[in-house]
N, C-alpha and C positions, 0 to 999 in steps of 0.2 A: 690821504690814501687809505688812511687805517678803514677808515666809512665806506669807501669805494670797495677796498676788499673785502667788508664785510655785507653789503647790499651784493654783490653781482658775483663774489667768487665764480658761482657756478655758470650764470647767465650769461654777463658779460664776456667771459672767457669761456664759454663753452665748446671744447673741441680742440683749444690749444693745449699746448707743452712747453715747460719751460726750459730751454735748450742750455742759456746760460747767464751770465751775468758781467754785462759790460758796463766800461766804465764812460762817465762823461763830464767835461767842464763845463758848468753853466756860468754865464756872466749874472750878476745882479748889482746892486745898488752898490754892495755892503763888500763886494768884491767876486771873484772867482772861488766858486765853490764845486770842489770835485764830488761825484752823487754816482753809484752803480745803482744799473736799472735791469731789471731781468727781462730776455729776449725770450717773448712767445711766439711758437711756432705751428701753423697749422698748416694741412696739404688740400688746395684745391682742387676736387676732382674734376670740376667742368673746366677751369683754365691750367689745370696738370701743372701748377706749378705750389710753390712753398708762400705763406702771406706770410709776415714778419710782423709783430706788434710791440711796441714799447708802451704800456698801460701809464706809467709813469711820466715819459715825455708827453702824452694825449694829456693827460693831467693838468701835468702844467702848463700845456699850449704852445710845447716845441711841435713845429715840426721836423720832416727828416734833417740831419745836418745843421739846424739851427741852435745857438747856442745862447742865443739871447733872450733874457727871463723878460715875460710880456709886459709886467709892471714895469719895467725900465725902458720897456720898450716903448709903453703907452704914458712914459714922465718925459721921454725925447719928441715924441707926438706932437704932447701939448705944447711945444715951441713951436709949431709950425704956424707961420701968420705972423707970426711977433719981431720979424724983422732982426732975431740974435743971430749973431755967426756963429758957426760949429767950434770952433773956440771957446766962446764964452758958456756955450750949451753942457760942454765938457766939464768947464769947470763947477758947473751944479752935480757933478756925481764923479767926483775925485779919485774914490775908492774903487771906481770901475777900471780896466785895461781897456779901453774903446779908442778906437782913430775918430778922425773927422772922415775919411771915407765912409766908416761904418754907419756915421751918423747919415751921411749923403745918402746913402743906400736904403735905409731904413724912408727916409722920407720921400724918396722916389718910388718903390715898392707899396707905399702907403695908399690901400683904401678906404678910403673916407664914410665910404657906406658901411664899408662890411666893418669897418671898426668903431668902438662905439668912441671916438673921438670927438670932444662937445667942449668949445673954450666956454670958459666959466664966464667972459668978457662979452658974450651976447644972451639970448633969451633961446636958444635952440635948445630945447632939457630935455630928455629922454621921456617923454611922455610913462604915463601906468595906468596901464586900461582898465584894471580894477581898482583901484586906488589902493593897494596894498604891496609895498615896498619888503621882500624878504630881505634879510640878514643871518648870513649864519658864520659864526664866529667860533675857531677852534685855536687851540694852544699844544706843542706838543714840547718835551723835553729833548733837547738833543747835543750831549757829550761833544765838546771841540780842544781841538790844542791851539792853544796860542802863547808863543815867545815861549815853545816846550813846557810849557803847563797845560795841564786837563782844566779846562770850563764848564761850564752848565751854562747854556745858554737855553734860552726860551725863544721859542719862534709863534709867533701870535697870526692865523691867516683869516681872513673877512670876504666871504663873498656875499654881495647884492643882487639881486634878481629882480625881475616883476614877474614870475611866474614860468611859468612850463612851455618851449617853447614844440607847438602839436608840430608844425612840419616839420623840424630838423629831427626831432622826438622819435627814438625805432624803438622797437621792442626790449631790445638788449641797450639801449644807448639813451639816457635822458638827457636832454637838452635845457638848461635853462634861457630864456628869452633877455635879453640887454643884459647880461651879466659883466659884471666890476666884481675888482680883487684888489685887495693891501694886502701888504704883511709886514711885520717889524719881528729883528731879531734882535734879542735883548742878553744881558749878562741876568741870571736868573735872581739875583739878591740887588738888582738896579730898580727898583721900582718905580724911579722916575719917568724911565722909557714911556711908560702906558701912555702916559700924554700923549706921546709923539704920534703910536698908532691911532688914541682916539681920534687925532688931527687929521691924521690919513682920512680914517672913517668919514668924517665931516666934508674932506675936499669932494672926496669920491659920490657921499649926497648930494652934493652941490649939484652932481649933473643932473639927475633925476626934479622931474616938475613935480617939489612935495607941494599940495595945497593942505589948508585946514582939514580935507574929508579924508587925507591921504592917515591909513593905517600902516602901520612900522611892526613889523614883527621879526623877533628875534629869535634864533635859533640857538643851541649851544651846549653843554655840558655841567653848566651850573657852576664853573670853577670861580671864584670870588674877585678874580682882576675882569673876569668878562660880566660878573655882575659890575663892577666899575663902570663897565664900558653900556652896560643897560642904563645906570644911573646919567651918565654924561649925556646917554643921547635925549632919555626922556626930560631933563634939565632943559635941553638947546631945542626941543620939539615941545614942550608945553604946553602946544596948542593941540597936538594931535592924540589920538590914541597908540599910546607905544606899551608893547607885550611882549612880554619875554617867557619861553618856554624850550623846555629840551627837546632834543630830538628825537628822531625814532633809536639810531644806535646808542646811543649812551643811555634813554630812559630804559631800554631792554637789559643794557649792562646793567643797572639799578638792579632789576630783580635778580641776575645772573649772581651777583654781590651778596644778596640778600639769603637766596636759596641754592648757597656753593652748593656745588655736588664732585668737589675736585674729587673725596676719597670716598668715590661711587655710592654716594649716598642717595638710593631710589628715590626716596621720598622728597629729597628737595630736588631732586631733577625733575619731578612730577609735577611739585608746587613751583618751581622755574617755568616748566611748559604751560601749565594750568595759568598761569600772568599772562604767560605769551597771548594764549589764546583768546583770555577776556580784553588784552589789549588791543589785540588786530584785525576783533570783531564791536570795537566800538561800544563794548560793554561797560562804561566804566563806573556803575554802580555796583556790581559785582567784583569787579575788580579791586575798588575802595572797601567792599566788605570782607574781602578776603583778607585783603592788606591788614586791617584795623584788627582782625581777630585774631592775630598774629603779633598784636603789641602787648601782652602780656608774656610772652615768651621769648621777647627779648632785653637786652638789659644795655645800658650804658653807652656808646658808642653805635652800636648795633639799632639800636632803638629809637637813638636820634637819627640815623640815617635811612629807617624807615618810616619814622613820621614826615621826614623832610620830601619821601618819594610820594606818601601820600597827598601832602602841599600841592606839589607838582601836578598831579592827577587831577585834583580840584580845581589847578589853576589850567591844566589845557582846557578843562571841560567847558570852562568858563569864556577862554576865547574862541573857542569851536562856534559856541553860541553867537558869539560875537561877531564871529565871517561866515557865518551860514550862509546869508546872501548870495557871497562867491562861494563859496563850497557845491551849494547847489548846483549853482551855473556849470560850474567845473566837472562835474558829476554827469549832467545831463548833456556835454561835450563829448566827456569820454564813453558814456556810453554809444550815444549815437558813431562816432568814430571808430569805438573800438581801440583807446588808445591804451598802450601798458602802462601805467602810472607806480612809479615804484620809489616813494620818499616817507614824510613824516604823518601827510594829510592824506594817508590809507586811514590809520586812526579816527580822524578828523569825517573824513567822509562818510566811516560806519557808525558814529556817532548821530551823525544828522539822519542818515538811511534810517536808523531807528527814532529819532525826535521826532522827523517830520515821513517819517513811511515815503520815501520817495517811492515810485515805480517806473 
């Protein structure tokens, strides 16, 4: 959500109000988790009535009145065919409050098409029409009580893609095309847990038709358990090309870090926008020279963490080149369509528009 609200604040909610903040139980794996979600509110003139939005439920794939988390939903799925009773189905997620009604209902409701439902026990794989497999992997902290003690608990979320998908895709609304999601929550000092998610990760591959040509890229924040999780996959994919690279919000938070302006200090609000701009016009030789002339004036911590941005920079540059192929394609789609394209590979795009001078 933190990504969501930072790409679309204005766009995506353009015109609402936030009226208030309701609460809701969601079921999951790990058990019932209570979550307030704020109610936007906007007036339509041409149906004269009020539209209701919950950015949060759209998020995680409730719809109205639904209360159950779609990973659990899409772990109850995968039994279907397999000849288990709702009984025994139950006992694979212990920690949930679910009936065998609920489970009955869910597989009655069940479309096959519209969901990307694929037993691992046949050859049916999610096809990827460019051969390049997104992943984008985020972590956030998040304070719980349990048995009346304060936790730290980590919640680790993974989604997979094959790319943008143009029909469902609107202006204000991106759509990713065959999109899967994991997630593990973890006790923050258990470091064992990672396994478990990387496991996730791997089943959730499983569906998708990787061949040798297939390219794996990685999306992410640079945190050092999701480098973990770049090392596991590149280890189990050996055969392909696997890249791992930040994204657009967190590489932007780099420079925001880099050239605080908390106590209205002009000039790094300036050198902050001045990043912005050689970032989001695909300048990134300008960008690396700004950067680099800027490392004698900094010291220790500070220093290291802007040589490590500049890494970063050299290594997007590098898989840019690497997907140009598709990049191009992708480019000469949306222009012809006209589509809003609003993610990490705006970068990516004005990089090549300047390599290869598209027109």
């Amino acid at each position: 959500m933190r990504y969501l609200n930072y790409i679309n604040k204005d766009k995506y909610l353009q015109g609402y109000k936030v009226i208030s903040k309701l609460p809701k139980t969601i079921k999951t794996e790990y058990g019932n988790i209570p979550i307030k979600r704020r109610l936007y509110v906007k007036y339509d003139e041409e149906k004269k009535e009020n539209i209701n939005r919950y950015p949060l439920d759209e998020e995680l794939g409730l719809k109205k009145y639904e209360r159950i988390e779609i990973n659990l939903k899409n772990k109850y799925m995968s039994f279907i065919g397999d000849g288990k009773r709702y009984k025994d189905i139950l006992h694979t997620t212990e920690n949930t409050n679910i009936s065998e009604r609920t489970i009955s209902n869910i597989f009655k409701n069940a479309d096959l098409e519209e969901t990307d439902y694929i037993s691992n026990k046949n050859n049916n794989k999610i096809k990827i029409p460019n051969n390049i497999l997104y992943i984008q992997i985020d972590g956030a902290f998040e304070p719980m009580w349990e048995n009346k003690k304060r936790v730290e608990n980590k919640i680790f979320l993974a989604t997979m893609h094959v790319g943008v998908d143009e029909e469902k895709s609107t202006k204000t609304r991106i759509k990713m095309k065959k999109k899967k999601g994991v997630f593990q929550m973890m006790n923050k000092n258990d470091k064992s847990n990672i396994y478990n998610f990387i496991d996730k990760i791997f089943k959730s591959m499983d569906t998708y038709d990787i061949n040798e040509d297939t390219k794996i890229l990685i999306l992410s924040d640079g945190e050092k358990q999701i480098k973990k999780i770049y090392k596991a996959i590149k280890a189990k994919y050996k055969n392909n090309t696997v890249s791992y690279s930040l994204d657009r919000f967190h590489l932007v938070k780099r420079f925001k870090d880099l050239f605080s302006y908390r106590n209205r200090n002009k000039i790094h609000r300036l050198k902050y926008k001045l990043s912005k701009i050689y970032f989001f016009t695909g300048n990134h030789e300008a960008l690396l020279d700004f950067l680099i002339c800027h490392l004698p004036y900094f010291i220790d911590s500070k220093k290291k963490f802007l040589l490590e941005t500049i890494d970063i920079i050299k290594i997007i540059y590098k898989i840019t080149l690497s997907y140009s192929f598709v990049i191009i394609n992708c480019i000469k789609v949306i222009k012809n369509k006209n589509v809003y394209f609003s993610n990490v590979f705006i970068f990516y795009f004005n990089i090549i528009f300047q390599k290869f001078q598209i027109i």
